[in-house]
C-alpha positions, 0 to 999 in steps of 0.5 A: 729312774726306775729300772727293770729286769727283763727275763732271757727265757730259754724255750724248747718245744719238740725240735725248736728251741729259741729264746722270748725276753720278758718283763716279770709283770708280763708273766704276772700278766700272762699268769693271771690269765691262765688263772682265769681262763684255764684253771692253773695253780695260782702257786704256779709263778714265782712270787714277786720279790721285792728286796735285792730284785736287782742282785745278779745271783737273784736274777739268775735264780728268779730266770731258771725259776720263770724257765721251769715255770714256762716248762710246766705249762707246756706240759699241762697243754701238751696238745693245744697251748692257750693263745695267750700262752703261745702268744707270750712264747711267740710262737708264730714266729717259731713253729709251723 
C-alpha cells in the first residue's frame, strides 16, 4: 500500500486565517502552474525528498517550508492572486 503525507498549512491573509490540507503533488502541481503562467522562481518550492519522506521531524520541516512557500507567493501578488493560487488556498470559501 502506498501511503502519503498530506500537509496542514496554516494561512493568513489580512485578518482571516484558516488552514488548507494538501498533498505534496498538489503543490508540485500548483507550483508548475505558476512557473508557466506567472513567471515564478522554479526554486521557489521545496524539492521532493525521497529518502525518510515519512520521518516525523521531516514532516515538520517539509510543512513550515511548504508555509513559508504559500507566504512567499502571497507576497508576490499582493493585489490580485492567481485563480489558481486562491483556488489552492481556497479562498472562496474564506474571503469575501
Amino acid at each position: 500500500s502506498s501511503s502519503f503525507q498530506v500537509y496542514i498549512i496554516q494561512v493568513s491573509v489580512g485578518n482571516h486565517q484558516w488552514t488548507v490540507k494538501h498533498r505534496y503533488s498538489d503543490f508540485h502541481d500548483l507550483h508548475e502552474k505558476l512557473v508557466s503562467e506567472k513567471k515564478i522562481d522554479k526554486n521557489l518550492l521545496p524539492p521532493k525528498k525521497i529518502i525518510g519522506k515519512n520521518s516525523k521531524s521531516l514532516v515538520e520541516k517539509r510543512q513550515k517550508e511548504l508555509e513559508i512557500y504559500l507566504q512567499t507567493l502571497l507576497l508576490k501578488f499582493p493585489v490580485t492572486v492567481p485563480k489558481v493560487l486562491s483556488h489552492f488556498l481556497h479562498f472562496h470559501l474564506y474571503v469575501s
